[in-house]
C-alpha positions, 0 to 999 in steps of 0.5 A: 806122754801118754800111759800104754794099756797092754792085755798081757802081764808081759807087757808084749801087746800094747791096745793099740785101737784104743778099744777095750773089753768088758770082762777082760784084764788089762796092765798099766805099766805106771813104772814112771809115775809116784803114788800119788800120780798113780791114784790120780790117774786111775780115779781121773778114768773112774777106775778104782773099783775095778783094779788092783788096791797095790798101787805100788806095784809099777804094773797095775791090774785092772778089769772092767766087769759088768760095765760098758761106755768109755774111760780117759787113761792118761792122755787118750780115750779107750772104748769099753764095749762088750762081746756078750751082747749081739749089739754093734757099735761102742759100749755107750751104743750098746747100752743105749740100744738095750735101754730102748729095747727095755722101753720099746717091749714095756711100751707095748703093753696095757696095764690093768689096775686090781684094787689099791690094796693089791699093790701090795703083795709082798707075802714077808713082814716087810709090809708093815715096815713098808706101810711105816715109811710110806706114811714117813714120806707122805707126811713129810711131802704132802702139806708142805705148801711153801714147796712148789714139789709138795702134793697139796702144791701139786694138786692145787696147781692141777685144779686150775688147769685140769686135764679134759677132753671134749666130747659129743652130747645131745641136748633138746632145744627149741625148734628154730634155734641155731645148732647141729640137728642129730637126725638120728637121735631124733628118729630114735627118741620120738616121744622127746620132741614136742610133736604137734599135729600138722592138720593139713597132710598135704604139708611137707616136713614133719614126721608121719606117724600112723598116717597122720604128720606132725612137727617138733617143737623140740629138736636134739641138737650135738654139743661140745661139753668139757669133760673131766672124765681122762685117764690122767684124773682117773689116775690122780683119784686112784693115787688119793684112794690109795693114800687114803686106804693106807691111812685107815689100814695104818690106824687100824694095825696101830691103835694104840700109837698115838705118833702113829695115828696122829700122822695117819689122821693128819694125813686122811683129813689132808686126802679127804679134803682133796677127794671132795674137790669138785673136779673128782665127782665126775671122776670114774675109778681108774680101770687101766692105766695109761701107759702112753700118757704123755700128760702123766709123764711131762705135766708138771702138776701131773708128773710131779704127782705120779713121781710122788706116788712111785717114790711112797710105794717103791722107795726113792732109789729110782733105777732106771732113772739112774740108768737113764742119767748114766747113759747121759753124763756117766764114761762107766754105765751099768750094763749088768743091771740093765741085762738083768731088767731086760731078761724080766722084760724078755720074760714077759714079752713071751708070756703075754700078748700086747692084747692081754689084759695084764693086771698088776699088782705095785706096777712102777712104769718107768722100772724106776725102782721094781720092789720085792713081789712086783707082780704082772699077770693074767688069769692063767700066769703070774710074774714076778720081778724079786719075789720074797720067799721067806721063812713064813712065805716059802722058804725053809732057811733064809730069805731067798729073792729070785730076780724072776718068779714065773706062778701057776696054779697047778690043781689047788697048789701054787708052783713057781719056776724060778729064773735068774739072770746073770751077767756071766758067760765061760768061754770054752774051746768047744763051745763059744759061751757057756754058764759057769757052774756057780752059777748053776750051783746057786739054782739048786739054792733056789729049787731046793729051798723054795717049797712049790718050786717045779725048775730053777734057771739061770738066764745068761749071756751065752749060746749053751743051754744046759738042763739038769732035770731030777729025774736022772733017766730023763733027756738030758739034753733037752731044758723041757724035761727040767721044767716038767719034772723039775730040776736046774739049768740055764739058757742063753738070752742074748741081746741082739738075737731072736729068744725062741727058747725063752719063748719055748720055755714059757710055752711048756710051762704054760701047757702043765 
């Protein structure tokens, strides 16, 4: 016999549509069942982290927060979808939907590389650890040739069948021989023929020049010719760059660590030797990357490489993936995770144009894993994903991580609004979604310890915004005031629903 779900303690309402909620509380009534049973039967749906720890209770208490998909209580499927998002369908169709839109709004965008050492921003003492376990992993991954997945493998598989394209070029052949004459080439590059003189001007052909003919002996011809020269090799030689800059920054800040630059020589002979491959010669240095490429994400050779270089420079927790594979074989899925990714995807949708040149400073494209200081910008406005604000890069107390720092320079000062999502929402009788105040209390934290801080705003699932500008004479009731004379608040972002006022936002933060 199935186990009855009820949405009161007084066990009056049982769920009757097999359809739960998010954020909501709900009773089991496990009168019936041993301890045993009852452990059983609320691992089975996946549910230990969510409900009461006293299983001896014969009522148990349970409440699914920041997660969406589906569980099997006892013998019957319920559904867990959420009301904080604009989205139909099941919680497992939300999710997927919010996914999509992460990908479709990252898609849109081209990347522009700085130089290789750009990638590395974050301002805190992180760094050098971060340079210690790159070259850890590096080492580790690189030569192992009995490895089908290690980099020297990689690599080797990808000289033999490299990617190419093949392109236009001309060439001077001899006259009479078989091939596409290019007439334009021609007329342009006279002195590159072979011109003889026809002595009789009543002959046809030839070219006429100062009143007097003449044939060519040498004709431009178009030819096909494979070309080396992709966005994908580009890519391979900018990663070996890459490794190859580490290696000599490490040597440089541990001279006197013989482990240390054992490794790093190790490995820098290892890059070398690849960069002298005949394949990178005519190999330009990589200008943008190629966001599109399907080569890059489903070559073996090729993806395995880029996986390498994410996992070396973000670590080997890749979130979206992880998000990905939940949407596939998880009942459970993480849907307050994905929320506070696609706030910083709204975010810089508004700030930035398809058409900008948005330069990046430790880009990951899948979002598998965005690290502390991960930059986008352009000349006008940078924004960050986690920026680190410690006691030697901003911060007068602890080290505060804001979920999204939106940087301009204002005169000769640096100024930082500071955005933080959160998967929270109050419903009230008034209003149909407010923040809570804790919430707004931690963007005093934020604006109040982070030096260059101008507005600290909390992003929320709600319809309310509120503004809590410094200056006590100023609108209230208008988030404008707190993003130009400083002060706390939050907005209401929404997935399913237009954001014209985070685009407002970045729009008078764009005016200062």
């Amino acid at each position: 016999m199935a186990i009855e779900i009820y949405s009161d303690l007084e066990l009056t309402k049982p769920i009757s549509d097999a359809q739960l909620f998010e954020g909501l509380t709900y009773y089991a009534d496990l009168t019936d069942q041993t301890l045993n049973e009852r452990q059983a039967i609320i691992a089975k749906a996946g549910l230990a982290n969510f409900g009461s720890k006293q299983l001896k209770n014969e009522i148990w208490e349970f409440k699914i927060d920041g997660f969406v998909g589906h569980i099997q209580f006892s013998d019957r499927t319920y559904q867990v979808r959420s009301t904080k998002l604009a989205l139909d369908g099941s919680g497992d169709e939300q999710f997927q939907k919010l996914l999509e839109d992460i990908q479709e709004t990252l898609g849109s965008f081209t990347f522009r590389y700085g130089t290789p050492s750009s990638a590395s921003v974050t301002s805190d003492a992180q760094n050098l650890a971060d340079d210690l376990r790159r070259l850890e992993y590096l080492t580790s991954s690189f030569s192992n040739n009995s490895d089908l997945r290690s980099i020297s493998t990689l690599l080797n598989i990808l000289y033999r069948r490299p990617n190419n394209v093949l392109r236009d070029t001309t060439e001077y052949i001899k006259a009479g021989k078989p091939g596409r004459i290019d007439v334009r080439t021609a007329t342009r590059n006279l002195n590159k023929l072979g011109l003889v003189s026809l002595e009789n001007r009543s002959q046809y052909g030839g070219i006429e020049l100062g009143g007097k003919r003449y044939s060519a002996t040498r004709l431009p011809t178009i030819k096909k010719v494979t070309s080396y020269d992709t966005p994908e090799n580009r890519f391979i030689k900018f990663v070996l760059n890459d490794f190859e800059g580490l290696c000599i920054r490490l040597r440089g800040d541990h001279p006197k660590n013989d482990r240390i630059l054992s490794d790093a020589n190790t490995l820098l002979a290892l890059v070398r030797q690849h960069l002298a491959e005949p394949l990178f010669r005519e190999v330009r240095p990589l200008s943008y990357f190629p966001s599109h490429s399907s080569v890059l994400t489903r070559d073996f050779a090729y993806a395995g490489i880029y996986e390498h270089f994410m996992r070396s420079k973000y670590g080997t927790s890749h979130l979206l993936e992880n998000l990905e594979a939940q949407l596939r074989f998880s009942s459970l899925k993480d849907i307050a995770t994905l929320y506070e990714i696609w706030c910083f995807t709204q975010v810089v949708n508004a700030a930035f144009d398809p058409e900008d040149a948005l330069y990046i400073d430790g880009f990951n494209r899948n979002l598998s894993k965005l690290s502390n200081g991960v930059c986008w910008r352009t000349k006008d406005i940078a924004i960050y994903f986690n920026k680190s604000f410690s006691r030697k890069s901003g911060s007068y107390s602890l080290t505060l991580r804001p979920d999204i720092v939106v940087e301009r320079k204002l005169g000769t000062n640096l100024r930082y609004w500071l955005f933080d999502a959160k998967y929270k929402v109050k419903i009230t009788k008034d209003v149909s979604g407010v923040a809570h105040s804790g919430d707004i209390h931690k963007m005093h934290t934020y604006v109040d310890a982070i030096h260059g801080s101008v507005a600290s705003i909390a992003l929320y699932p709600g319809t309310a915004n509120i503004s809590y500008p410094r200056m006590l004479k100023a609108d209230a009731a208008d988030i404008e005031s707190a993003l130009r004379l400083g002060g706390v608040g939050a907005i209401g972002l929404v997935p399913g629903r237009g954001q014209p006022d985070v685009k407002r936002a970045i729009e008078i933060i764009g005016s200062l």
